[in-house]
C-alpha positions, 0 to 999 in steps of 0.5 A, spaced: 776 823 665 778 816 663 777 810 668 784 806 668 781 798 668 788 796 668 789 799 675 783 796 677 783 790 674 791 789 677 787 791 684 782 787 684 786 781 683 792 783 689 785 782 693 784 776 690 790 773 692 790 775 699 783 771 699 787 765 699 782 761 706 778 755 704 773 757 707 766 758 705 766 766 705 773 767 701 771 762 697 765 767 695 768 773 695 774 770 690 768 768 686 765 775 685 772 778 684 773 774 678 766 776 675 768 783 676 775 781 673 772 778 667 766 785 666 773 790 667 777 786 662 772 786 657 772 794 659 779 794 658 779 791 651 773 793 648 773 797 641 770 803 639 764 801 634 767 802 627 765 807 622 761 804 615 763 808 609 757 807 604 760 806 597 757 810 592 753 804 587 754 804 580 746 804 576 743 799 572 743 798 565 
């Protein structure tokens, strides 16, 4: 099964919305949503590794 990071993402950021209190503690919570934001949309867009194909190699005279 494949994680949905762009549902996740979504969810993390209507969260960070609601935490819109200038205190201390939603100040940090918000802080920490935003690392765990920016960790799933590199997850999200990330590529599979790309696959080298050697090419044969003419020899040398």
């Amino acid at each position: 099964m494949q994680s949905d990071f762009a549902a996740a993402r979504q969810l993390l950021e209507r969260a960070q919305d609601e935490l819109c209190g200038s205190d201390e503690t939603s100040q940090k919570i918000r802080e920490s949503l935003d690392l765990l934001i920016e960790a799933i949309a590199t997850a999200e867009y990330r590529r599979p590794p790309a696959e080298i194909v050697p090419f044969p190699r003419k020899a040398r005279l």
